[in-house]
N, C-alpha and C positions, 0 to 999 in steps of 0.2 A: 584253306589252301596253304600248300606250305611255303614259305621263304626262301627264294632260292639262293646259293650262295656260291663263293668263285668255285671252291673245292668238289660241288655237286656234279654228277654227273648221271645220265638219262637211263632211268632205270625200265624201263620199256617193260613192262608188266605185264601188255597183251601180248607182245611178242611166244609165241610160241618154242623158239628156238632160245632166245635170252636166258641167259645164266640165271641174274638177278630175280628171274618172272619162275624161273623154275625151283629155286626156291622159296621164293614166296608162297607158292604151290603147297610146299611140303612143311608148311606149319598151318597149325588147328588154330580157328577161331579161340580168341581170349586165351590163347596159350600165354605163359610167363615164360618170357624169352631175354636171354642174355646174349645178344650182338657183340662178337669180340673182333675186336679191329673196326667197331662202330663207324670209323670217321666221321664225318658230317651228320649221322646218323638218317640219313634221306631213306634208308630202308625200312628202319625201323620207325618212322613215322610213317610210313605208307602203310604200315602194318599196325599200330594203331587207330588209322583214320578207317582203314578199310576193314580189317579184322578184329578189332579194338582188344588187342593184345597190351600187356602190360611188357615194356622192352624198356631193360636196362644196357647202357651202352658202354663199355672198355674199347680204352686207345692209350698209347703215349704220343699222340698227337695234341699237344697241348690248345692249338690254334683250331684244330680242325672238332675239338671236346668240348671247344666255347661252343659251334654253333649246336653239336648235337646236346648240349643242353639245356636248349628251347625246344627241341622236337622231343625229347623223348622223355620217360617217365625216373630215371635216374642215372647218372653219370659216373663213370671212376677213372683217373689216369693208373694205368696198370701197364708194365714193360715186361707182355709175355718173354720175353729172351731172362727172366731172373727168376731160379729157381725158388719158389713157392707164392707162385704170383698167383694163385688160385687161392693162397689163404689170404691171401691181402684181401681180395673177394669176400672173403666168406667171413673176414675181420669188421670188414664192413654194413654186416646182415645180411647179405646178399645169396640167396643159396637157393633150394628146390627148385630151381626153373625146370620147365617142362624142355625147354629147347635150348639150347646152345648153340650160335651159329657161329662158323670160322670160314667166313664169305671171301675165298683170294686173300687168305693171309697168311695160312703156314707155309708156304713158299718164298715169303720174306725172310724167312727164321731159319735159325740157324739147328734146333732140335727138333722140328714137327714133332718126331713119334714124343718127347718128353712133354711135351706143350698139352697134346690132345688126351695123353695117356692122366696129366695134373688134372683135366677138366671136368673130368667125372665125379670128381669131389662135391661138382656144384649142383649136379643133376638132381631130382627129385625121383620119386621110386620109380615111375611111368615115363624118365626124365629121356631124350634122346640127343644128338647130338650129328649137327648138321656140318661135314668138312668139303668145302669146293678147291678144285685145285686145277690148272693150267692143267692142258696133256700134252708134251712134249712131242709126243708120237705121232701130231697131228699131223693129215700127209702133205699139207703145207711145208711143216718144220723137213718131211722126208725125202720131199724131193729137192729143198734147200743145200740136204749133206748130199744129194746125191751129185750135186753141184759145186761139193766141196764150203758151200756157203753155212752158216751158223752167223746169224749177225743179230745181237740185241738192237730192242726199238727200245722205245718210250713207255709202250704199253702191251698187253696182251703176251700172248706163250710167253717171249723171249723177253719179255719187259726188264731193261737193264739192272732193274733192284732183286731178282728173284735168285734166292740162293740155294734152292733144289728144286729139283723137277720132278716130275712125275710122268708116269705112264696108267694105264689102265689097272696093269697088273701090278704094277708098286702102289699104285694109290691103295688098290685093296689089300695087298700083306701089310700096309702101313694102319689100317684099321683093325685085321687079325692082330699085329702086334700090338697094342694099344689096348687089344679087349675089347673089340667091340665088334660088334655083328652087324653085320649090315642088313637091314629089311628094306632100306628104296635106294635106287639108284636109277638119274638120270643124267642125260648128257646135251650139253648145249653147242650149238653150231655158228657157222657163216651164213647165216639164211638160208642154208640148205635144205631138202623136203627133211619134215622130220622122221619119216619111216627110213629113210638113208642114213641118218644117222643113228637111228637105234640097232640098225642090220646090221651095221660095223663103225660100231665107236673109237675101239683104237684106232682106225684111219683117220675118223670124221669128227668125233667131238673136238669142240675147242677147250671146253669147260667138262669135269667129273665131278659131279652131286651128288655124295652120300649119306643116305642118312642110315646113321648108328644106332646100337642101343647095348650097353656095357652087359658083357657077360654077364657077369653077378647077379644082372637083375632080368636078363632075358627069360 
């Protein structure tokens, strides 16, 4: 069982509607997976214990690198915001991964489309690439403006550290521009039914899961 630690937080894995559970979904047993923005790595050890994945972890979270480097199978501090932070990776041996996850992280950044657009470097030939992102457009956030309100939390959509946002339809030209195709997409909720949120995600997703797969090698 794993350690739990302050940084951790509840990855709810049966949940049906959880972000976190819906991409766990979307990687293959003994897949080579590279976690970027790792933190704690509590994903990526549920994904070893249960899938027995081989997961290598990226953060510049120095504190939070300590603990995922008892869960998981290899560690790196890596500061996606510096352009050619993908070689620093690949400086390191680190490459072919079957999966690349970018779990709630390019909305921290200040480039998304350069970030995701570098990571294809690291992919292996069948390699894909997993990007979840806030939806802005949730009708939470809609009926907020209609109210004139916009107000950052802590956490979630509006989480005060998020430096772009997304919608349904920007999340995906921001994968066309990037190169990449998307073959799965799913959308995570409020506990909502989940046939309500697949009928109309730009109102109802909290969460937009896509998984890619770079032109070149489609």
């Amino acid at each position: 069982m794993t350690e739990k630690h302050a940084y951790d937080f509840d990855l709810r894995l049966d949940d049906p509607v959880s972000t976190h559970a819906l991409q766990f979904r979307m990687i293959p047993a003994g897949a080579r997976v590279l976690d970027i923005g790792c933190h704690t790595g509590i994903l990526g050890a549920a994904l070893r214990e249960r899938k027995q994945c081989i997961v290598t972890g990226i953060d510049n979270d120095s504190e939070a690198l300590r603990a995922a480097a008892g869960r998981l199978d290899a560690v790196l501090p890596v500061d996606l915001e510096q352009p050619g932070w993908a070689r620093r990776v690949l400086d390191a041996g680190m490459k072919d991964f079957d999966i690349l996850i970018f779990g709630d992280v390019i909305e921290h950044t200040r480039n998304p489309l350069a970030i995701i657009r570098e990571a294809g470097a690291l992919l292996g030939t069948e390699g894909k690439i997993i990007v979840s992102v806030p939806n802005v457009a949730n009708l939470r956030v809609r009926l907020g403006l209609l109210r004139g309100r916009f107000d950052y939390t802590e956490s979630g959509i509006l989480d005060k550290t998020h430096l772009r946002f997304f919608t349904l339809r920007s999340a995906r030209e921001l994968m066309a521009q990037a190169s990449y195709r998307i073959v799965h997409e799913a959308y995570s909720g409020y506990s909502m039914p989940r046939r309500l949120i697949d009928l109309a995600p730009s109102f109802f997703a909290v969460n937009i899961i896509m998984m890619g797969q770079p032109l070149s090698k489609a």
